[in-house]
Each structure stands twice: as C-alpha cells, then as structure tokens.
C-alpha positions as CSV (number, residue, x, y, z in Angstrom):
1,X,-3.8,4.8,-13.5
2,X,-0.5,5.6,-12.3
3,X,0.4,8.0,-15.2
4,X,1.7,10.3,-12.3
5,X,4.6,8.3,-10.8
6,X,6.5,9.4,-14.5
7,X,8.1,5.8,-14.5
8,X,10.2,5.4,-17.5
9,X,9.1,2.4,-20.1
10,X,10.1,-0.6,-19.1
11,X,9.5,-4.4,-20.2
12,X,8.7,-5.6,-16.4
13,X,8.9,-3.5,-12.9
14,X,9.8,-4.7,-9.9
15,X,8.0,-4.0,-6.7
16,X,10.3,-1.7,-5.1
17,X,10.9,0.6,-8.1
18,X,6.6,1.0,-8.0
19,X,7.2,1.3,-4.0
20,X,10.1,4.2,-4.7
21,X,8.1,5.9,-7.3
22,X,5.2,6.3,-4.9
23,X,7.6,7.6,-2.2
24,X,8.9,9.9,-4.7
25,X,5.5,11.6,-6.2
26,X,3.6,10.9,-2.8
27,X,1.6,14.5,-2.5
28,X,0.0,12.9,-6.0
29,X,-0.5,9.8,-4.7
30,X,-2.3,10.9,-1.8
31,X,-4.5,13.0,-4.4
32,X,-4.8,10.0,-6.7
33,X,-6.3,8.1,-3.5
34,X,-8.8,11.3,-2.5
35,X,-9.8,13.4,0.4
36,X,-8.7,11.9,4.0
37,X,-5.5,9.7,3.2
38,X,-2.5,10.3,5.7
39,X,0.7,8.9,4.8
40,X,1.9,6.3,8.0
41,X,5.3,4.6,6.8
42,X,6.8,2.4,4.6
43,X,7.8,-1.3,5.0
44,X,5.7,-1.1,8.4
45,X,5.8,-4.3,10.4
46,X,2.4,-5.5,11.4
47,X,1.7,-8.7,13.2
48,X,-1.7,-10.9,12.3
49,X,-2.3,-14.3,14.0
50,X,1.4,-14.4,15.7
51,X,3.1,-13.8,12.5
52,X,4.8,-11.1,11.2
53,X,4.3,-8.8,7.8
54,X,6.1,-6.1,6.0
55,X,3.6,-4.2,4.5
56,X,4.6,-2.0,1.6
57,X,2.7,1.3,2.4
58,X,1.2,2.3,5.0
59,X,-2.2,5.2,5.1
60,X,-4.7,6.0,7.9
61,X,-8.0,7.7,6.7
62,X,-9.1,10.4,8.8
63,X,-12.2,10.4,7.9
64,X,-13.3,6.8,8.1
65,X,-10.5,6.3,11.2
66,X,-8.9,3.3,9.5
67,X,-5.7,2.1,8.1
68,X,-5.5,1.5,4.7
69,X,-2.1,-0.9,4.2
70,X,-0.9,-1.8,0.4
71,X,0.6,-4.0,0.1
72,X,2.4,-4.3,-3.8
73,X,2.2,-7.0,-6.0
74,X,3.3,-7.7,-9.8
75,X,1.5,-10.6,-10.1
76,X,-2.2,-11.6,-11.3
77,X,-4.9,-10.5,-8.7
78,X,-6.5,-14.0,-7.6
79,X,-9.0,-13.5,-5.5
80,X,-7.8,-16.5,-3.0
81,X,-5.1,-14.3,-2.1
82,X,-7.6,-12.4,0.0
83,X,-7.8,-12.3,3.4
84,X,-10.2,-10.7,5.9
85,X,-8.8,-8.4,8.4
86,X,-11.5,-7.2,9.4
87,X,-11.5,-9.6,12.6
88,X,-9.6,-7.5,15.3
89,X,-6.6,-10.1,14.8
90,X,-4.4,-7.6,13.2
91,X,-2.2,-5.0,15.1
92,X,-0.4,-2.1,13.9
C-alpha cells in the first residue's frame, strides 16, 4: 500500500523512518489518502482526558471538517488498542 514512500528493503522499520518517508513523499500521500486531506503538523501535541499525546501526523478534512490524526505503529493491530474520541474530550 505504501509502494510510493520508495523505502529501501529492510528486515524491520522503525516508526520514524515510516514518519520521515511520509514527510518526504507527502503530495503522494495526501493523494494515496483522497480528495479533501490537508496536511496539519507532525508530532502535534494533543491533550485527551488531562493527558498528553504526541501524535505522529496530523490532517484536517475539508470536506468532512474533521481531524484525521495517525498515529504510527509497528506492531499488531489489536483492536483493544482502540479508543473513541469521538466524545468531545479531545483538544487539538
């Protein structure tokens, strides 16, 4: 999916060279992602329920007027990880 970022073969990645390779091809990423997507920052520092975050990448949809924050990481997807932020609680 990520053909684009022209990363060179490697056994394991870390998260910032993914992060950098974004940064580095981001006019494709923002086409990869579709029609809409405006790039906010990087390592933005949001605050949820009194604590702070680093969040990796930061987008803002102009057509659905959201924020769309990824947040990278190299590890199995597990669905317990999830949280909903969809309660007002967060700030950018």
């Amino acid at each position: 999916m990520l053909e684009f970022l022209e990363l060179e073969e490697k056994h394991e990645y870390n998260e910032s060279d993914l992060e950098q390779a974004i940064i580095n091809h981001l006019q494709s990423f923002l086409l990869e992602l579709g029609r809409g997507f405006c790039f906010e920052a990087r390592q933005r520092r949001i605050t949820f329920d009194n604590k702070h975050y680093h969040i990796d990448l930061a987008f803002y949809h102009r057509l659905l007027m959201c924020h769309v924050l990824i947040d990278q990481k190299l590890v199995e997807f597990l669905p317990t990880r999830l949280k909903n932020t969809n309660n007002g609680g967060g700030r950018l």
